[in-house]
mmCIF file of the C-alpha atoms, coordinates in Angstrom:
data_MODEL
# 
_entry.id   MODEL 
# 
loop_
_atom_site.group_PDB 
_atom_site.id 
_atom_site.type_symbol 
_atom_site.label_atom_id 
_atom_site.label_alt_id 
_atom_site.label_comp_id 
_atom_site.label_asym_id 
_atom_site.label_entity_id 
_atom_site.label_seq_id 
_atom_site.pdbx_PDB_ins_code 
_atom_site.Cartn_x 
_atom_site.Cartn_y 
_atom_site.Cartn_z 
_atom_site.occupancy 
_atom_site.B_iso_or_equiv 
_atom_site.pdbx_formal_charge 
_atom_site.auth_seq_id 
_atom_site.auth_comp_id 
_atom_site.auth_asym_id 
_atom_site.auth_atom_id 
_atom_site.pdbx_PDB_model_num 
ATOM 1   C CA . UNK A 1 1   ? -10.829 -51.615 70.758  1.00 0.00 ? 1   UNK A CA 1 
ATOM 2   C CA . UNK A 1 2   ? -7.606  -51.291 70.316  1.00 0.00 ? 2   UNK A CA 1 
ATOM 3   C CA . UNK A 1 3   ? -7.325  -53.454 67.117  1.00 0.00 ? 3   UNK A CA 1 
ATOM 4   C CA . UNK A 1 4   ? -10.286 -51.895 65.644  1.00 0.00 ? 4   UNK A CA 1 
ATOM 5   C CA . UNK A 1 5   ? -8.656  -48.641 66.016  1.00 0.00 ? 5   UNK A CA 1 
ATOM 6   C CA . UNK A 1 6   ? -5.224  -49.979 64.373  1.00 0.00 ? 6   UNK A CA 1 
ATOM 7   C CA . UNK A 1 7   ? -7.608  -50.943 61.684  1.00 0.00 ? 7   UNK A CA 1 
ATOM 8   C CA . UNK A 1 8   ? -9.283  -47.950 61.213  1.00 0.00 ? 8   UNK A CA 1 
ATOM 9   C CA . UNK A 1 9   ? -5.291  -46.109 60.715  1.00 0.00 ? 9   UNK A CA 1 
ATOM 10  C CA . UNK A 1 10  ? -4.917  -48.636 57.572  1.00 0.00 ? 10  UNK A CA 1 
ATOM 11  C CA . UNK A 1 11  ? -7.808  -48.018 55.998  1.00 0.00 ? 11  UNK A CA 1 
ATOM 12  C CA . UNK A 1 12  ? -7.511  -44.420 56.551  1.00 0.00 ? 12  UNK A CA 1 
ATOM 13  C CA . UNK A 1 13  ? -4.230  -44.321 54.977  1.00 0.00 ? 13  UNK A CA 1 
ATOM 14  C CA . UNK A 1 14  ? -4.900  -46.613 52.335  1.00 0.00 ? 14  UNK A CA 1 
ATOM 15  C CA . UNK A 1 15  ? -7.969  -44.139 51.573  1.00 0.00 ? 15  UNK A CA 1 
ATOM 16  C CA . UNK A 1 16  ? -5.335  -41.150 51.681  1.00 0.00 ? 16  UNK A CA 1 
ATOM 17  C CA . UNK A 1 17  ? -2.838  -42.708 49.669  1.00 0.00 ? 17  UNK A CA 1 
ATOM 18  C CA . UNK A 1 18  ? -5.660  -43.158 46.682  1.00 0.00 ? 18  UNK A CA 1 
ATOM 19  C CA . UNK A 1 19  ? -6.720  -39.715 46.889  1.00 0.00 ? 19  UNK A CA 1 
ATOM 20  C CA . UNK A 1 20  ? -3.176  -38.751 46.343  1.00 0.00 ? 20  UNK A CA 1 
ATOM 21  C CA . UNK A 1 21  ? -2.204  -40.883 43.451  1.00 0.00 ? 21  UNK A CA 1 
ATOM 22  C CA . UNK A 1 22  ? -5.788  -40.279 42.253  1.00 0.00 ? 22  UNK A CA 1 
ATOM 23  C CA . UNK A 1 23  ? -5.473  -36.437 42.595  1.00 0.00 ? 23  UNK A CA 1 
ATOM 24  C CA . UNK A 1 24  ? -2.036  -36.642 40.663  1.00 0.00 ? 24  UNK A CA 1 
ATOM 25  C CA . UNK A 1 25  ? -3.429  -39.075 38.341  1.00 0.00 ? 25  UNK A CA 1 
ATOM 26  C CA . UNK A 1 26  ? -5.682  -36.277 37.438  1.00 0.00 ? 26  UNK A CA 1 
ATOM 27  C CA . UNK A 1 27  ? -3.312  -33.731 37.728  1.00 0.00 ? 27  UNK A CA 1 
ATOM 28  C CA . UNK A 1 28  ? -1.357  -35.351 35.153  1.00 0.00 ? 28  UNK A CA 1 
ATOM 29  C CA . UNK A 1 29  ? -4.463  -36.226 32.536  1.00 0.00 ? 29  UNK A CA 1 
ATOM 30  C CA . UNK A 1 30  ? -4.933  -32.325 33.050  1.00 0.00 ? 30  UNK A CA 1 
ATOM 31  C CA . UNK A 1 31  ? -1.663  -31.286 32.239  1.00 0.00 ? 31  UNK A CA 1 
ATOM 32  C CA . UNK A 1 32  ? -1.332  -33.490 29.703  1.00 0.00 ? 32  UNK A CA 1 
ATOM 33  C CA . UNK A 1 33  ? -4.568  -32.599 27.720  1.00 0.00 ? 33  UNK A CA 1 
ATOM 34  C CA . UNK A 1 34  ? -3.480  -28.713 28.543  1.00 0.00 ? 34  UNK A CA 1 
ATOM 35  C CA . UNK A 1 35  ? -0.195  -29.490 26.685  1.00 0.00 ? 35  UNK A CA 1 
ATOM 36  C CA . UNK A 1 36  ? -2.030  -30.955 23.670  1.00 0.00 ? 36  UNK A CA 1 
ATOM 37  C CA . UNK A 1 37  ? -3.697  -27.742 23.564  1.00 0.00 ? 37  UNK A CA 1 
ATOM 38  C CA . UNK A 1 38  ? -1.190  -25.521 24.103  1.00 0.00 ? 38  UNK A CA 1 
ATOM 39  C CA . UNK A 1 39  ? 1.138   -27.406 20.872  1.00 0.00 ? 39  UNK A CA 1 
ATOM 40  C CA . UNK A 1 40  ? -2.215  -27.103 18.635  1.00 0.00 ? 40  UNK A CA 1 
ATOM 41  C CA . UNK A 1 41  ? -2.285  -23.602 19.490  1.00 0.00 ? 41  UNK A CA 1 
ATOM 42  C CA . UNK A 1 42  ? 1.582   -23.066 18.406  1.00 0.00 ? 42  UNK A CA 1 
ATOM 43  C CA . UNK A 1 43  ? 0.915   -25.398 15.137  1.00 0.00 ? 43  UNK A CA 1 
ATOM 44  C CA . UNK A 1 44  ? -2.184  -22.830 14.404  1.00 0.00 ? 44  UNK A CA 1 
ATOM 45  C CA . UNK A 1 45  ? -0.204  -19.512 14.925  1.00 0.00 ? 45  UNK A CA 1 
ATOM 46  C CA . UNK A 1 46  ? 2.638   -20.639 12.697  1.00 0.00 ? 46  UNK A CA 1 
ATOM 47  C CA . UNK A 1 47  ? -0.224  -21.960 9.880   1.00 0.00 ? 47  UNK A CA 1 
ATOM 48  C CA . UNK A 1 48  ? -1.582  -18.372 10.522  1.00 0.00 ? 48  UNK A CA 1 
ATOM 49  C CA . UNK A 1 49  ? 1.746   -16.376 10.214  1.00 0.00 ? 49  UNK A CA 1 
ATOM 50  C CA . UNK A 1 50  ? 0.779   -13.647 8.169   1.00 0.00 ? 50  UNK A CA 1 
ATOM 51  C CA . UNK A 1 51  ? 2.034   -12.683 5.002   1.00 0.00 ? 51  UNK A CA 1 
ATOM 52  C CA . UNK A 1 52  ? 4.544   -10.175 5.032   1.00 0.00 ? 52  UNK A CA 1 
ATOM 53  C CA . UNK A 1 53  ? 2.948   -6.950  4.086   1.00 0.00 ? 53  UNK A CA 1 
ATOM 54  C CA . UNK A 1 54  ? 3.960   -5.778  0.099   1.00 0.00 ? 54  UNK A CA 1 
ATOM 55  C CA . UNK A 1 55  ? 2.952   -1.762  -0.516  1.00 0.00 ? 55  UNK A CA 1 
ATOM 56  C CA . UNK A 1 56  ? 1.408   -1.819  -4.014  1.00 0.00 ? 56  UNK A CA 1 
ATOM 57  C CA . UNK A 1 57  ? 3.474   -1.282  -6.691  1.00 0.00 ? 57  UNK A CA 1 
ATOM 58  C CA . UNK A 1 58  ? 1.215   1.921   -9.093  1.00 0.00 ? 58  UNK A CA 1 
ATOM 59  C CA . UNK A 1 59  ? 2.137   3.119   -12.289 1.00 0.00 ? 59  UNK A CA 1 
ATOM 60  C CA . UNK A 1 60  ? 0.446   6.918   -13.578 1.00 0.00 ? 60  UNK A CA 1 
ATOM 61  C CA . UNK A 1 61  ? -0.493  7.626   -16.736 1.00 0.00 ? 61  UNK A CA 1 
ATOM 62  C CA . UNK A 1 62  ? -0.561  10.767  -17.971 1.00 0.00 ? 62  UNK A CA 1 
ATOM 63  C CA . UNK A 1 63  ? -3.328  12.901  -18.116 1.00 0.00 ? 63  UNK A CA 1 
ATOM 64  C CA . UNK A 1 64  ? -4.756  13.037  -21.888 1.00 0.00 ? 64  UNK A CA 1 
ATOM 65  C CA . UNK A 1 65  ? -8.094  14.209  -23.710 1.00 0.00 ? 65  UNK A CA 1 
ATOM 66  C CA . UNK A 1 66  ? -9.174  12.171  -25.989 1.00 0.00 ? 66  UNK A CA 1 
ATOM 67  C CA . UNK A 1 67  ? -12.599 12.665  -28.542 1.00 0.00 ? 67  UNK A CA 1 
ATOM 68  C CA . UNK A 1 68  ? -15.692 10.159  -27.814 1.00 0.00 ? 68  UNK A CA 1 
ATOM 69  C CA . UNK A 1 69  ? -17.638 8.592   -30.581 1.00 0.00 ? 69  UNK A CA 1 
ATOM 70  C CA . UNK A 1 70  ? -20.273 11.272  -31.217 1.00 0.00 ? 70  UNK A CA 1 
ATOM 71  C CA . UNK A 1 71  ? -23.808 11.186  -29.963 1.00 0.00 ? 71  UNK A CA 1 
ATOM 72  C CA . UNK A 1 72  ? -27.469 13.451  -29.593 1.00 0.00 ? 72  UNK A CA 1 
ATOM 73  C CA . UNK A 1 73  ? -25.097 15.844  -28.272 1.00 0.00 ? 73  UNK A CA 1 
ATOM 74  C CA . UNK A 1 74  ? -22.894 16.142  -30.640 1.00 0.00 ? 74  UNK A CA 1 
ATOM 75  C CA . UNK A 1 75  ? -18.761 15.437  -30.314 1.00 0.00 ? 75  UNK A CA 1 
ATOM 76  C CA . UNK A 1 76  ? -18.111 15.033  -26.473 1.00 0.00 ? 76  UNK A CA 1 
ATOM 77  C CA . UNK A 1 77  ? -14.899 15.077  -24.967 1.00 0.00 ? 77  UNK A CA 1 
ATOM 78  C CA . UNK A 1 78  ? -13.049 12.645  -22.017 1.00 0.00 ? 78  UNK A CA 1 
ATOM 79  C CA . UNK A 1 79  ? -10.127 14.124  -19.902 1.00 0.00 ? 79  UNK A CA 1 
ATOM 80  C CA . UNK A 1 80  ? -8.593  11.325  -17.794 1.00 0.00 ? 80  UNK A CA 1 
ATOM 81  C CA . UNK A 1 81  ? -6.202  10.613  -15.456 1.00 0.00 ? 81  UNK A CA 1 
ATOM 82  C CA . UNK A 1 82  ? -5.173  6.919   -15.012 1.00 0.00 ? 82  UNK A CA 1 
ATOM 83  C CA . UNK A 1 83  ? -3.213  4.886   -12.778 1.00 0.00 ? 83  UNK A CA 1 
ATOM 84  C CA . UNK A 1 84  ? -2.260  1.058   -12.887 1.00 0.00 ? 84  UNK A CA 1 
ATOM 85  C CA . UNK A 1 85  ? -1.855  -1.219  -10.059 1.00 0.00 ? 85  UNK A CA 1 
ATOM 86  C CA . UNK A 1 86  ? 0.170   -3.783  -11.326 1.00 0.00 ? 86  UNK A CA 1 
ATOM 87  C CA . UNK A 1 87  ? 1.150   -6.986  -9.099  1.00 0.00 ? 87  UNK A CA 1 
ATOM 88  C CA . UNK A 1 88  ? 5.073   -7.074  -9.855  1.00 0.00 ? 88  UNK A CA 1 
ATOM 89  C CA . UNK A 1 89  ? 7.786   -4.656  -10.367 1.00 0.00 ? 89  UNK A CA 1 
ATOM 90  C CA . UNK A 1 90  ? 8.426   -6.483  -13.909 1.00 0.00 ? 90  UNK A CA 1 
ATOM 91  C CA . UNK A 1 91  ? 5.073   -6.033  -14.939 1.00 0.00 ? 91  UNK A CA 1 
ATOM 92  C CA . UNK A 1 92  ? 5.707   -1.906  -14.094 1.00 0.00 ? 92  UNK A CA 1 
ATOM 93  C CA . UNK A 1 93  ? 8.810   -1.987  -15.867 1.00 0.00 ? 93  UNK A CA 1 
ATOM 94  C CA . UNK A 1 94  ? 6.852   -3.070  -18.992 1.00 0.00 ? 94  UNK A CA 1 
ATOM 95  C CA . UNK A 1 95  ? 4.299   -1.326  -19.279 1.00 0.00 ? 95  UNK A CA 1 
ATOM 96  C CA . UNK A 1 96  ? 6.665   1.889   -18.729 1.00 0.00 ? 96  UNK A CA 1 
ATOM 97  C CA . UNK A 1 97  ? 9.038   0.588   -21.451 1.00 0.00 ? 97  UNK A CA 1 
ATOM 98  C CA . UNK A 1 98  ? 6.261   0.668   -23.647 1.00 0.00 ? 98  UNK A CA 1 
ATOM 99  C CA . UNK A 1 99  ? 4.383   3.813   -22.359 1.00 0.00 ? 99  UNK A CA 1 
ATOM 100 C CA . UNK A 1 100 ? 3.584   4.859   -25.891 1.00 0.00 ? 100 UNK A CA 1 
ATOM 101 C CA . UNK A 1 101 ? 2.159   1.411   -26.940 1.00 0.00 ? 101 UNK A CA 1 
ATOM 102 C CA . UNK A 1 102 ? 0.367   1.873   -23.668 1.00 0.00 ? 102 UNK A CA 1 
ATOM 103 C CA . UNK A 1 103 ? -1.033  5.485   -24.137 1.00 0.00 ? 103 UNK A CA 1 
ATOM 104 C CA . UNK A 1 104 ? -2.430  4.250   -28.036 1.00 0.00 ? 104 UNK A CA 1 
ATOM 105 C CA . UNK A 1 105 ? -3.807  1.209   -26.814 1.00 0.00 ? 105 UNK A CA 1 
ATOM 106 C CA . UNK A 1 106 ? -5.731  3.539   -24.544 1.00 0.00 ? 106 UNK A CA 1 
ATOM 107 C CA . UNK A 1 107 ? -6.865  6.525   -26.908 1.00 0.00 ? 107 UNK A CA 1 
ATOM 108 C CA . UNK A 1 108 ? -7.866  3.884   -29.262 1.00 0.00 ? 108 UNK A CA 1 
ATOM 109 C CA . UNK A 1 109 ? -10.413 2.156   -26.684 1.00 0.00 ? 109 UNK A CA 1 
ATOM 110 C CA . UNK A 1 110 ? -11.921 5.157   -25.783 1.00 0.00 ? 110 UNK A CA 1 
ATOM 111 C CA . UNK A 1 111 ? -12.305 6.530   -28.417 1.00 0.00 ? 111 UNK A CA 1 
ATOM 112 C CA . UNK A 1 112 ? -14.809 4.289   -29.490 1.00 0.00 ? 112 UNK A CA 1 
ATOM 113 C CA . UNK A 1 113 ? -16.974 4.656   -26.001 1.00 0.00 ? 113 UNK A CA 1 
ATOM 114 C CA . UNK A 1 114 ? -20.231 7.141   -26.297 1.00 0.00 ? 114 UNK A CA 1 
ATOM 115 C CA . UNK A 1 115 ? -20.320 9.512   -23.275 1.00 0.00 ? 115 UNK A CA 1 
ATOM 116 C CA . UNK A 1 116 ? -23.406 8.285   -21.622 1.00 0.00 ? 116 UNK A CA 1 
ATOM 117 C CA . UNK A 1 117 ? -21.900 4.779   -21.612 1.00 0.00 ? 117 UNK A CA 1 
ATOM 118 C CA . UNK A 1 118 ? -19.269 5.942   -19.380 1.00 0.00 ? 118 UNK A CA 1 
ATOM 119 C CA . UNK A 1 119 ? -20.807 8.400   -16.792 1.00 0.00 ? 119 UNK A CA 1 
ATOM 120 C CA . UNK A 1 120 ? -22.168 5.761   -14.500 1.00 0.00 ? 120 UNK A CA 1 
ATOM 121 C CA . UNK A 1 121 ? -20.503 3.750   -12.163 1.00 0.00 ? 121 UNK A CA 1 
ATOM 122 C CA . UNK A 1 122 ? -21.305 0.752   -14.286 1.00 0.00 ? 122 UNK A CA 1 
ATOM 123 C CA . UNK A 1 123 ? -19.828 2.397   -16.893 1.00 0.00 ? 123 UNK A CA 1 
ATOM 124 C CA . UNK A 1 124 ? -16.751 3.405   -15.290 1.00 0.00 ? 124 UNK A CA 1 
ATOM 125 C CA . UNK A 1 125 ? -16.247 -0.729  -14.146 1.00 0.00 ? 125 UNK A CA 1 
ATOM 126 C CA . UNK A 1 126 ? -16.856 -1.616  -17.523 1.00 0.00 ? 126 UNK A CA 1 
ATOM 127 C CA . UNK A 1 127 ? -14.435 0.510   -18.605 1.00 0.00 ? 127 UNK A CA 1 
ATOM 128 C CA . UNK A 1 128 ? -11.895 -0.371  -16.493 1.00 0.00 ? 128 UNK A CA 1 
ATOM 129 C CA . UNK A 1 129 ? -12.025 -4.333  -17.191 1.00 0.00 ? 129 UNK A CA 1 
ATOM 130 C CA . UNK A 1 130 ? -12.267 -3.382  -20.769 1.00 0.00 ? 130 UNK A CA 1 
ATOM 131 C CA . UNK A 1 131 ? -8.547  -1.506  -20.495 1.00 0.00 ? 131 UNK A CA 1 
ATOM 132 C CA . UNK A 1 132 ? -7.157  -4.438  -18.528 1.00 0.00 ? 132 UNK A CA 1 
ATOM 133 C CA . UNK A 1 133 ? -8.524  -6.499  -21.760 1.00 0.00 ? 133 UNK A CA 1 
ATOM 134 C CA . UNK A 1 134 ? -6.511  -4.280  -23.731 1.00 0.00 ? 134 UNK A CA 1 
ATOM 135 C CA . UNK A 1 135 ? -3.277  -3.858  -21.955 1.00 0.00 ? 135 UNK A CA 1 
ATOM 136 C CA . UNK A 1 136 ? -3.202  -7.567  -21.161 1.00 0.00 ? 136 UNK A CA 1 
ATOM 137 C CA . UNK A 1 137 ? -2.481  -8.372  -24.665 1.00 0.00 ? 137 UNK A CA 1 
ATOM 138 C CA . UNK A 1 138 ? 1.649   -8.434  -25.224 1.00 0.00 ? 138 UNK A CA 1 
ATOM 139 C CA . UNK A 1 139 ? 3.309   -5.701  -25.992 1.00 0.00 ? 139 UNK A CA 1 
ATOM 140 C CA . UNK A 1 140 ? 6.415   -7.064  -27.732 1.00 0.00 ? 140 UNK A CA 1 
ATOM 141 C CA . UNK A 1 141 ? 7.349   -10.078 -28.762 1.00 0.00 ? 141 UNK A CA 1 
ATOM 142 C CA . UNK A 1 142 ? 8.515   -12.846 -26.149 1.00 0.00 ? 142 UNK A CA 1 
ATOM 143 C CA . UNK A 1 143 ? 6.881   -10.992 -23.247 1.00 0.00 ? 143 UNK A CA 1 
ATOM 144 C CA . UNK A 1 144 ? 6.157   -12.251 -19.685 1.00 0.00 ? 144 UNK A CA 1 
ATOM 145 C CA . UNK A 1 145 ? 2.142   -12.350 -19.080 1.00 0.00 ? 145 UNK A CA 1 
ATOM 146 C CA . UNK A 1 146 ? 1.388   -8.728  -17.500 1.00 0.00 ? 146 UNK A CA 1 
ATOM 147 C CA . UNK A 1 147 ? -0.389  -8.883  -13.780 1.00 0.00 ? 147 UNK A CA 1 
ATOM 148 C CA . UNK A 1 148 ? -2.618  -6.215  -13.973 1.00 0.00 ? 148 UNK A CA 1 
ATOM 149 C CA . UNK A 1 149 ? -4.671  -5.462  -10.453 1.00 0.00 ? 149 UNK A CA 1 
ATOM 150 C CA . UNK A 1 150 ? -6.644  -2.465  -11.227 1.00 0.00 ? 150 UNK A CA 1 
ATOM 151 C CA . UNK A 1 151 ? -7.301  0.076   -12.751 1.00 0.00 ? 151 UNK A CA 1 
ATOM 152 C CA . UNK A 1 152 ? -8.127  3.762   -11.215 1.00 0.00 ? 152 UNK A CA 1 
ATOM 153 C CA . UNK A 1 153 ? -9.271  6.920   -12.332 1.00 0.00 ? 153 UNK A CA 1 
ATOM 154 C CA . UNK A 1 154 ? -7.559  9.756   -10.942 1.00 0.00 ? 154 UNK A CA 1 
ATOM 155 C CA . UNK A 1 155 ? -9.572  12.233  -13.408 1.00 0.00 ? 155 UNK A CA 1 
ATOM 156 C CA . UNK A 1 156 ? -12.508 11.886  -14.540 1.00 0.00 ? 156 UNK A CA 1 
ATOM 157 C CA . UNK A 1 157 ? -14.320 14.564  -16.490 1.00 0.00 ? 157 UNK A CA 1 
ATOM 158 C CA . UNK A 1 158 ? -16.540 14.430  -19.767 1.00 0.00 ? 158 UNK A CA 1 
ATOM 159 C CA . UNK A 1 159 ? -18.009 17.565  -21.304 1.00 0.00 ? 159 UNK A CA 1 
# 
């Protein structure tokens, strides 16, 4: 009895000793695979640094009344208030340089617009692309291509 009993200490050791390097074996593949993790996770919050927040850059116009092309009614009348949002300083500097370019450009377009055209929302969107068509065309000679964001209507009125 006595050498199955020495026997039985071996193998009971030997089965110790392989759950221990089996348990760090996995304690390793575990820490290893959390790692992995853990650097993609770094990688993806520096890909997803965001942008460093820029306040818009606006540029008023002016209130101004200008005549619409007549209709049924008879001669109608648009009082607006506009304001740019431009993408750049540069491109405010511009169009402020040339704010009487700007203003013409302007009085010319709607002039030509019939009050029911404009009284919708629709209208009002189509109105708005149709000035950034306008002021998107140079103003001088030589000038840097204007990044024009929006266009809003601070006053609205037509009677």
């Amino acid at each position: 009895m006595a050498e199955s009993s020495g026997g039985s200490k071996k193998l009971l050791w030997i089965m110790i000793i392989l759950v221990l390097l089996s348990s760090a074996g996995a304690a390793a593949a575990i820490y290893m695979v959390m790692n992995q993790d853990g650097g993609g996770d770094d990688n993806t919050a520096e890909a997803q640094v965001e942008p460093e927040r820029q306040s818009p850059i606006f540029l008023n116009i002016e209130p101004f009344t200008v005549n619409l092309e007549s209709d049924r009614a008879g001669s109608r009348l648009l009082y607006t208030g506009i304001t740019l949002r431009v993408g750049n300083k540069e491109s405010k500097q511009i169009l402020d340089e040339h704010m009487p370019q700007v203003r013409s450009r302007l009085l010319t377009l709607l002039s030509g617009k019939r009050a029911g055209d404009l009284t919708s929302p629709e209208g009002k969107k189509a109105l708005s692309q149709d000035i950034v068509t306008a002021l998107s065309e140079p103003l001088a000679e030589n000038q840097a291509p204007l990044d024009l964001r929006e266009v809003l209507f601070t006053e609205f009125i037509v009677q």
